[in-house]
N, C-alpha and C positions, 0 to 999 in steps of 0.2 A: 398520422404515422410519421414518426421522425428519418428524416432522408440525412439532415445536416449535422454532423458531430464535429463539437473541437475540440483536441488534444493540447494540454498546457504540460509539458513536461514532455520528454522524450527519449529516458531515458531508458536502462535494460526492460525495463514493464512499459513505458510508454511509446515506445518507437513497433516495437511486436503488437502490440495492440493496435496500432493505427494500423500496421497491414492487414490488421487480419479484416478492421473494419471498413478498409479499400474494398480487399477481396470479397465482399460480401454487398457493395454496391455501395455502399454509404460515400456522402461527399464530406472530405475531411480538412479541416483548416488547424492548421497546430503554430506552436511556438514555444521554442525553447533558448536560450541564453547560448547553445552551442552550436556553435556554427556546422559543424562536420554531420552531426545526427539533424540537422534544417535541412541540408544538402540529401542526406539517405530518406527523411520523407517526401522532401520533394521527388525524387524518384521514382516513392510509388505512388504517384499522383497526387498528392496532399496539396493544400493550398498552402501555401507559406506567408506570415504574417508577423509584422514589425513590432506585433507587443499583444497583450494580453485581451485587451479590448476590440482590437480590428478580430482575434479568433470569436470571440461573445457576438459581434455585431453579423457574423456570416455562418453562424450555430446555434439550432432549437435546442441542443444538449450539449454542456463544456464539461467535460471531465478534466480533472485538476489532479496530476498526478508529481507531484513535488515532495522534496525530502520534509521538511521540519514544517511546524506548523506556525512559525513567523513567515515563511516562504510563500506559507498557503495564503494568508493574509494577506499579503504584500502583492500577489500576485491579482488579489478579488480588488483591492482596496486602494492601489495606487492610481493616482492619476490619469494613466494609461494602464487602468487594470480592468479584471474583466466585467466589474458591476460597471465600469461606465461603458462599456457597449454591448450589456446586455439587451435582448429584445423581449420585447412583449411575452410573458405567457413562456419564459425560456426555462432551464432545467440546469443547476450547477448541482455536479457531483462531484465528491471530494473522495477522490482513491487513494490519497495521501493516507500511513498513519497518521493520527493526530490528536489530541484528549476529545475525550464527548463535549465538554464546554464550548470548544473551539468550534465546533460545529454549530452550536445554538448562537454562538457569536455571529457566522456567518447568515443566519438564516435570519436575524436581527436587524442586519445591514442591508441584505437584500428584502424588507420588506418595507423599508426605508424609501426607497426607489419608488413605492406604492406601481408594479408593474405587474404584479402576481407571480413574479418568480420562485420555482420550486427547489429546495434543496435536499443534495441527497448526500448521505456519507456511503459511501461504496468497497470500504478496505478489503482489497484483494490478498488471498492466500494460495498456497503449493508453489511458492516459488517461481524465478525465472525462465526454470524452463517449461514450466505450464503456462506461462506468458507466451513464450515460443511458439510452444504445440497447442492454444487456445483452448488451453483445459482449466485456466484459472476457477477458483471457488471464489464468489462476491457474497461479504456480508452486510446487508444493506440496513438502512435505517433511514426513517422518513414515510409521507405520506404513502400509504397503500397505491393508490390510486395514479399517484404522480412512479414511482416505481413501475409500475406494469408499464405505462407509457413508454418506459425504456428498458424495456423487456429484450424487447429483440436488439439492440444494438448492443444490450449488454451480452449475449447471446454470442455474439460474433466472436469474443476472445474469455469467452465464459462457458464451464459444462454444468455450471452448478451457480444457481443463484438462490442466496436464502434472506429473506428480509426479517431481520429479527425482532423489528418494533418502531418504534419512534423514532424520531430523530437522536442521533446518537450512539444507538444502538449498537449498529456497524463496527462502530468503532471499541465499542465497548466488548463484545464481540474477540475483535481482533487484537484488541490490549490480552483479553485473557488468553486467547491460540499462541498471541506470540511469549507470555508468561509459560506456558505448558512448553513450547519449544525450546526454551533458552534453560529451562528447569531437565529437561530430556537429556539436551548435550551436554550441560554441567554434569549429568550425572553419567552416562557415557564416558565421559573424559576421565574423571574419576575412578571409577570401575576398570576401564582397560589401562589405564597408567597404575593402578594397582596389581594387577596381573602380569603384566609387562614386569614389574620390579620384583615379580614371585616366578617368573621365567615363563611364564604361559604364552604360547602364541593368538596375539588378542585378533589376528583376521579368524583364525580356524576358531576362535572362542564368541566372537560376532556371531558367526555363522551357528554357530549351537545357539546363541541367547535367541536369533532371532525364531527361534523352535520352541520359547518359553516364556514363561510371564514377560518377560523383561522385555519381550521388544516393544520396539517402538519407531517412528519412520525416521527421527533422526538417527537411531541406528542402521536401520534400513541402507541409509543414505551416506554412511558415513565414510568410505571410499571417494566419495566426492567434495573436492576439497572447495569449500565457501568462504569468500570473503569476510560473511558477515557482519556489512556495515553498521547496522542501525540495531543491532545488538543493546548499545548502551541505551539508546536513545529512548527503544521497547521496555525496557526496565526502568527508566525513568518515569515514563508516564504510569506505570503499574503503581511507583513506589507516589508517585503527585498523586491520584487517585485514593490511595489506602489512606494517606495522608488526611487527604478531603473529606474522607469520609470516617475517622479516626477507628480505621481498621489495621493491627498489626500484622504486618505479613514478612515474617523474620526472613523467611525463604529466598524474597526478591531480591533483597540486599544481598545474601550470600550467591545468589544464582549472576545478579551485576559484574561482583568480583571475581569468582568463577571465567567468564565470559572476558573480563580483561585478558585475565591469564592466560587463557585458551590464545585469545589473538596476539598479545603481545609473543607467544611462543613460535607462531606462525607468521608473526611479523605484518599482521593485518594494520590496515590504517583505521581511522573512523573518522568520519565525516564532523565537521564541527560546526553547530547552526549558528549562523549568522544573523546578527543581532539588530 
């Protein structure tokens, strides 16, 4: 039974997640690059740790929850990263979006190691505040067997876990959910600034679509005003994908630009991966 979890990343999904796996008895060791969210998990009793490897060395299971998927790399892979102090027989799961490659990349590296290390791609959906309320949905990918092992800890900030296949999966998975979301709100955005410009009042007009074909949970939700970081990032790997696989998928590209617009109008930032 896994007692020990480490947390890499801690940020709006990874700091709620470590409470929730305090509050459920698990001993937690994290690390993140931020000093102020180090301090709030040390609080709820976390271990706190000087780099990526001291978290692997003192955790049967590291969850890896980082923006971009050079991040994710850098973080397995550096000197002071987590495959140099991973243990025996240990479990890296990767809650990061990130392409399906990137994952077979990591599982590559850690078998390297010859230590039996299991990898899992774990990309969590519903948002920050199902991060909050522990009601996350995990789509997972990876061995059966090594999955259930982390049944229960995925459990703790999770109501719904679905393992969709092999390694990769996950991810692949959560490339298309986040394609269907960004394709939602382009078309929301559209639809009520078209209404808006023909004089209709687009809340009382929400409120009727969501009584008709048309809804859907980004409307649902649309009252609630998001960030939406990683926005471009999710259509990038949809469009590297289609790419790779020489599939046209005209939609992505317009749902991308779409998606600028929307944030530049709202004056959203977007995170830029570091290279």
């Amino acid at each position: 039974m896994i007692k020990r979890v480490g947390m890499i990343g801690l940020g709006k999904m990874g700091l709620p997640m470590t409470r929730h796996l305090r509050a459920k008895g698990f001993d937690v060791a994290v690390f993140d690059l931020n000093e102020e969210r180090m301090n709030l998990a040390g609080q709820l009793g976390a271990k706190l740790c000087g780099n990526p490897a001291e978290v692997a060395s003192a955790s049967e299971l590291i969850i890896v929850i980082v923006g971009f998927d050079s991040e994710v790399l850098h973080v397995l892979g550096a000197p002071d990263g987590l495959l140099a102090g991973a243990n025996e027989g240990a479990i890296i799961a990767v809650a990061s979006t990130v392409k399906s490659e990137t994952m077979h990349e990591i599982a590559k590296d850690a078998a390297k190691l010859d230590k039996g290390i299991g990898v899992l791609d774990i990309p969590l959906c519903r948002s920050e505040r199902a991060a909050e309320d522990a009601t996350l949905l995990l789509l997972g990918g990876g061995d059966k067997e090594t999955f259930e092992r982390c049944r229960e800890p995925f459990s703790a900030f999770c109501t719904d876990l679905c393992l969709l296949g092999d390694l990769g999966a996950g991810q692949i998975g959560k490339m298309v959910n986040n394609l269907l979301l960004w394709a939602c709100i382009s078309a929301n955005y559209e639809g009520l600034k078209l209404a808006a410009a023909m004089g209709v009042d687009t809340e009382v007009l929400r409120q009727a679509l969501l009584l008709s074909s048309g809804r859907n949970w980004a409307l649902e939700t649309w009252h609630v005003l998001r960030a939406m970081p990683w926005a471009e990032k999710d259509m990038t790997i949809v469009a590297y994908e289609a790419d790779a696989h020489q599939l046209s998928l005209p939609l992505c590209g317009v749902v991308k630009e779409v998606i600028k617009t929307i944030k530049a109008e709202r004056g959203y930032t977007t995170p830029v991966e570091r290279k």
